[in-house]
C-alpha positions as CSV (number, residue, x, y, z in Angstrom):
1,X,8.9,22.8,2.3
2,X,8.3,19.2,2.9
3,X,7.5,19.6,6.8
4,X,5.6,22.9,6.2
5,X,3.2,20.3,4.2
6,X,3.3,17.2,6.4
7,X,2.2,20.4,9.0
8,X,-1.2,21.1,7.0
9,X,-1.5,17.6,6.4
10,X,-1.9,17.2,10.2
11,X,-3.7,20.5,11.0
12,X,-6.4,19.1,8.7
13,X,-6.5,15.2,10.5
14,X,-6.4,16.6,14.1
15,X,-8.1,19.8,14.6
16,X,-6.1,22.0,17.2
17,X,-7.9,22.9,19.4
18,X,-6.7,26.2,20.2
19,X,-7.3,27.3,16.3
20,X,-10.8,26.3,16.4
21,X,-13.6,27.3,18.3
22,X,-15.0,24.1,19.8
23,X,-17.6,23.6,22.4
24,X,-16.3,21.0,25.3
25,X,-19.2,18.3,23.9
26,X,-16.8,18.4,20.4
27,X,-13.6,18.3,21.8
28,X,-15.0,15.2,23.4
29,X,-16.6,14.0,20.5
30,X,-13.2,14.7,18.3
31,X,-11.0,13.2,21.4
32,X,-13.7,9.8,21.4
33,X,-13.3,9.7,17.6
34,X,-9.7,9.6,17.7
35,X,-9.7,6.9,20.6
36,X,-12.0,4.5,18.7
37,X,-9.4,4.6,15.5
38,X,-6.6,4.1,18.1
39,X,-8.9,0.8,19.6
40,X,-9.9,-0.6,16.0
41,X,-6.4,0.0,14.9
42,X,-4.9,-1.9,17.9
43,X,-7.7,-4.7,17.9
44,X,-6.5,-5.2,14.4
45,X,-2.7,-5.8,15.1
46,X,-4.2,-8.2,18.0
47,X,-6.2,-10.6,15.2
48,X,-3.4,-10.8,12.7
49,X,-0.8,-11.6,15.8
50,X,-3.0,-14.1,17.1
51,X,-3.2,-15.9,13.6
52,X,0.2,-15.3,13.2
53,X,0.7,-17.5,16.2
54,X,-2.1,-19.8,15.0
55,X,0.0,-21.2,12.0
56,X,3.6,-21.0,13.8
57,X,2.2,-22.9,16.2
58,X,0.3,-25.4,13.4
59,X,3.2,-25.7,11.3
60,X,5.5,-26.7,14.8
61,X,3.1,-28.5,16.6
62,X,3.7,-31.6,14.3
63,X,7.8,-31.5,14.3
64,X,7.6,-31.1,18.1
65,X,5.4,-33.6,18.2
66,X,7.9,-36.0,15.9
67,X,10.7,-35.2,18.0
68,X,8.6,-36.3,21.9
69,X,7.8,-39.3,20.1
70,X,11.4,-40.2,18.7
71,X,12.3,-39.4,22.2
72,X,10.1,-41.5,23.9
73,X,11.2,-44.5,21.5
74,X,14.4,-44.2,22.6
């Protein structure tokens, strides 16, 4: 019962195209839709990886820093 509705779910997000009567300039519209979620989606993970980076490399700059310098002393 569960898939049967994760089914319908997906039938109405992405149109199959054998079920519906499209014309080729919407299946390229509905293809270019889906793309441009898949690219925003992506470009999202991108900006919170970089920042994620960003303050690892903020909060361990300094230590590494700390630890040349103690090194250099010595």
């Amino acid at each position: 019962m569960g898939e049967e509705n994760m089914l319908k779910e997906r039938d109405n997000i992405i149109p199959d195209f054998r079920k519906h009567a499209m014309t080729l300039s919407e299946k390229m519209i509905c293809i270019y839709d889906l793309a441009d979620d898949m690219v925003d989606n992506i470009s999202g993970v991108l900006i919170v990886g970089v920042l994620l980076l960003l303050i690892y490399y903020l909060v361990h700059i300094p230590s590494l820093a700390l630890l040349v310098s103690d090194y250099v002393k010595n």
